[in-house]
C-alpha positions in Angstrom: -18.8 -4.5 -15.9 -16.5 -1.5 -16.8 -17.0 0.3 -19.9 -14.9 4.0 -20.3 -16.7 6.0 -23.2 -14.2 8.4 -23.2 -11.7 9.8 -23.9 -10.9 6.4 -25.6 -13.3 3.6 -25.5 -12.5 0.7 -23.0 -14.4 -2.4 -21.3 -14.0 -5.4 -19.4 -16.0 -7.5 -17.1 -15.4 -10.1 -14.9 -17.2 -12.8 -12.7 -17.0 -11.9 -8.7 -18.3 -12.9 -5.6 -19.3 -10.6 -2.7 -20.6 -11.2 0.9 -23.8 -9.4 2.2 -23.8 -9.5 6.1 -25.1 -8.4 9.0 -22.7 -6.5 11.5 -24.0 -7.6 14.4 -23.8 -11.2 13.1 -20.2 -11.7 12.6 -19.4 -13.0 15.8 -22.2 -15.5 15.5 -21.3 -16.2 11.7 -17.5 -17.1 12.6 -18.6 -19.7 15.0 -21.7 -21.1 13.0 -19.3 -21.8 9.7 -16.2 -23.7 9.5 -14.6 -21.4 6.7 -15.3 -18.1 7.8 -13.7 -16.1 10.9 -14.1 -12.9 12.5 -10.7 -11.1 13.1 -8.7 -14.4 13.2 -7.4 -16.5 10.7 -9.4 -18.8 8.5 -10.2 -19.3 5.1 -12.4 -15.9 4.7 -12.4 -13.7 7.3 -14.1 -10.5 8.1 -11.6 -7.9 9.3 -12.8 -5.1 11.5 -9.7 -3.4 10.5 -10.4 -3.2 6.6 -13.3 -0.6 6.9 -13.8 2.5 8.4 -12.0 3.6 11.1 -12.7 7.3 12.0 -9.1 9.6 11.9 -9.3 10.7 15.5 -10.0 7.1 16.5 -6.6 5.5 15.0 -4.7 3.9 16.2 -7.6 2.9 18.0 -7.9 -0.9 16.7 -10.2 -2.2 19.4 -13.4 -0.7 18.2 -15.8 -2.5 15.4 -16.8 -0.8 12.4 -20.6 -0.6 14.0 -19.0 1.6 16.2 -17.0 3.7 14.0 -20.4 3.8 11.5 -22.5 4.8 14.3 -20.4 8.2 15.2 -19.7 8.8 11.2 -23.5 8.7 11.4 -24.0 11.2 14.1 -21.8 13.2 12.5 -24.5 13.7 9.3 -27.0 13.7 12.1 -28.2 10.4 11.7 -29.0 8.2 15.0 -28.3 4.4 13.9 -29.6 3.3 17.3 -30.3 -0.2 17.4 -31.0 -0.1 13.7 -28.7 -3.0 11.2 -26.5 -2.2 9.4 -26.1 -4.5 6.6 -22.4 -4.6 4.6 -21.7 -5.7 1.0 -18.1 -6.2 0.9 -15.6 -8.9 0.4 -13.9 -10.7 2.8 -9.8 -11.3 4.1 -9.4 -14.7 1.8 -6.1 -16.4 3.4 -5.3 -13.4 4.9 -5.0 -10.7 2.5 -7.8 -8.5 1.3 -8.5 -5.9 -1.1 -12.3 -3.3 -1.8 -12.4 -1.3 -4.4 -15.9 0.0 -2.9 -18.4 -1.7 -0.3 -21.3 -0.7 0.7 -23.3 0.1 3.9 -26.9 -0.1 3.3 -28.4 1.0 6.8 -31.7 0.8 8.7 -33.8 2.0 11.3 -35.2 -0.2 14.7 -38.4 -0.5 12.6 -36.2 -2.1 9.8 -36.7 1.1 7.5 -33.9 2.2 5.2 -32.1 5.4 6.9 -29.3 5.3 4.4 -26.5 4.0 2.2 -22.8 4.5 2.9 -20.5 3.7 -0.2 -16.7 2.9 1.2 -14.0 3.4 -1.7 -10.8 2.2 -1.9 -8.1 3.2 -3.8 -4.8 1.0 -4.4 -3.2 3.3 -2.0 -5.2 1.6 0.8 -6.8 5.2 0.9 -10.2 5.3 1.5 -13.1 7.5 1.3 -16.9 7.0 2.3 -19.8 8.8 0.5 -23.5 9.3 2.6 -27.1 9.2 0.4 -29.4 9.3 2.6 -32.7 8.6 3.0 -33.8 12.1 0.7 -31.8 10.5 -2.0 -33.7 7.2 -1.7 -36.3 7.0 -4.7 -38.3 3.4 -4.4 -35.9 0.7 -3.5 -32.8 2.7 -4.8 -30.1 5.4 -3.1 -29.5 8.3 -6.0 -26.9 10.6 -5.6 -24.2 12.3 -7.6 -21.3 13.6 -5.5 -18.1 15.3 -6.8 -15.4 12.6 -6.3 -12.5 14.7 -4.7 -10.4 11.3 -4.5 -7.6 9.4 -5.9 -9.3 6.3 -7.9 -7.9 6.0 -11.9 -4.8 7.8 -12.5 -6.6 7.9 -15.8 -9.4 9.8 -14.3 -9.9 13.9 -13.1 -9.9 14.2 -9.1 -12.7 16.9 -9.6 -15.5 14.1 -11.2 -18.5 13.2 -10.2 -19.8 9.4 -9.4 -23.5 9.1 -10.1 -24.4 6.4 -7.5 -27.9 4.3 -8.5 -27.6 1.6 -5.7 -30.9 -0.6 -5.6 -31.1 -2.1 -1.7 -30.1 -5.9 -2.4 -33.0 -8.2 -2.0 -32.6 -11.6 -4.1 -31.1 -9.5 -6.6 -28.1 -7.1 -6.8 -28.2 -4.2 -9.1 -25.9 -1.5 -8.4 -24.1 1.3 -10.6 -21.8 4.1 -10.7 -20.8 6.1 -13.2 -18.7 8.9 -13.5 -19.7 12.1 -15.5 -17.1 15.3 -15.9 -17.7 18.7 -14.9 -19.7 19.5 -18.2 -22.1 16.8 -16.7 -21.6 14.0 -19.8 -20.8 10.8 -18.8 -17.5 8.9 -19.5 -17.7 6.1 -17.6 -20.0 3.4 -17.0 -19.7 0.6 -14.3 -22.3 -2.0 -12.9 -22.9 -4.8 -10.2 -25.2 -7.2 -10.9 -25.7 -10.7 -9.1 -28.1 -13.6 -7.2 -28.1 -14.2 -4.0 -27.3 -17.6 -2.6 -27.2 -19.0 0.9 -24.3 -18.7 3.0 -23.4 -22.1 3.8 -19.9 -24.0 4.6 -20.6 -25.5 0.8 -21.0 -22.4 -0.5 -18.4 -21.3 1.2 -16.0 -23.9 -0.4 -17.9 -23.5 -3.5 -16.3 -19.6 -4.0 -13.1 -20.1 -2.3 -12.2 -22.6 -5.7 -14.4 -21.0 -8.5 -12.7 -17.5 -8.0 -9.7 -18.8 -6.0 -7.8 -15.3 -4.0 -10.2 -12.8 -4.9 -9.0 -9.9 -3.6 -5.8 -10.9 -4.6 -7.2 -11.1 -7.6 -8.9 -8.0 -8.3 -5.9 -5.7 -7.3 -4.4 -7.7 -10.4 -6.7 -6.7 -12.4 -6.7 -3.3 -11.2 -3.0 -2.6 -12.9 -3.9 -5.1 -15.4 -6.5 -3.1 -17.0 -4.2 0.8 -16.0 -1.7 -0.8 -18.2 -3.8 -1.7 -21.1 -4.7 1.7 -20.8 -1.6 3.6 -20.3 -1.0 1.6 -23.9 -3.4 3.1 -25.1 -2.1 6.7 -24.1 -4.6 7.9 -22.1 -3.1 10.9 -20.0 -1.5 10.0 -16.4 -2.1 11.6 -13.3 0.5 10.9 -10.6 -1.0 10.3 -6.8 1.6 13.0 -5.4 -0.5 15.9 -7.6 -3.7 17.8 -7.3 -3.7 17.0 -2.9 -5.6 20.0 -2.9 -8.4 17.9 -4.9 -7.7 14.8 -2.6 -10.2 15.1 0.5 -12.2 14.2 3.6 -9.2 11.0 2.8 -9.2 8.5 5.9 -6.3 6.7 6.1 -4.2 8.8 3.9 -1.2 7.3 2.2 1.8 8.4 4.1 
């Protein structure tokens, strides 16, 4: 659910399907199910490729995104180890994929949460990752506001915060962001809830044809909903201004 407070009122929601998996798994996972591959072709498929890949790595394509984690990690002095990481994402359907955010929700080798890593997206293909870590975790949930500094909405300020509130997933997802301005009052509201099922080759079948091409999709959507708001004259920011308030970018739109 998306619901803008301000500065005119606007909301939408929409039924969607995500994966929950573990990294180290996706080998085993693409030869255990019929519709679901790892780097190759197949009905879903988990792309190495689609997630983080650290600047000074690229074009580096031969490394996995554990590996790329692990040294973004190290970098906020955090030693993954042989700790899981488990990803909340969606995957390649048919070949062509799209996140608006996924989520890294990672542990330590006595299965302890160390920390959460939201991964954004932008229609740009931009992408930007924001650490909470394991001081921001209050019960089962990750609580951090962060100034954005990143092109999202063109209907939206670079210089915003996102007030993350991401509950670990159990059998239940709960997960919200919202965005407050610089005077700290909130304007936008957004929330992830959902059940978790089994990952079979039924289920598997089952998503493909209730929400058939959903990344494709969601970037639909996406400039469905801008234009419905650039109707309702909301101001415009273009991607080429503000790059001084565009930052810590990885793979920047050329």
């Amino acid at each position: 659910m998306h619901h803008r407070l301000a500065p005119k009122k606007h909301g939408f929601w929409y039924k969607v399907y995500l994966f929950y998996v573990d990294l180290d798994e996706m080998d085993l996972l693409s030869r255990k199910f019929r519709w679901l591959g790892h780097n190759r072709f197949n009905l879903f498929n988990f792309r190495d490729r689609d997630h983080l890949q650290l600047p000074k790595d690229q074009p580096d394509q031969q490394k996995t995104v554990r590996e790329h984690l692990t040294t973004y990690l190290a970098e906020k002095d955090i030693v993954l180890g042989n700790g899981r990481v488990m990803l909340l994402t969606n995957l390649a359907v048919l070949g062509y994929n799209f996140n608006p955010v996924s989520f890294y929700f990672c542990y330590d080798e006595n299965q302890e949460p160390l920390c959460a890593v939201a991964e954004i997206s932008n229609t740009f293909r931009e992408m930007k990752m924001f650490f909470i870590g394991k001081q921001d975790l209050h019960g089962d949930r990750f609580r951090q506001r962060a100034q954005k500094y990143f092109y999202v909405s063109p209907f939206t300020d670079l210089d915003t915060f996102f007030d993350f509130n991401l509950q670990i997933p159990t059998e239940n997802l709960d997960i919200k962001i919202d965005d407050y301005d610089q005077e700290g009052k909130r304007f936008f509201i957004s929330t992830l809830k959902g059940q978790r099922k089994g990952l079979t080759n039924g289920n598997l079948l089952r998503c493909f044809f209730s929400i058939p091409l959903i990344p494709l999709r969601v970037m639909i959507l996406i400039h469905w909903q801008a234009f419905l708001l650039w109707k309702k004259n909301l101001s415009f920011h273009k991607k080429a201004s503000n790059r001084n308030l565009q930052k810590d970018v990885y793979k920047p739109y050329q």
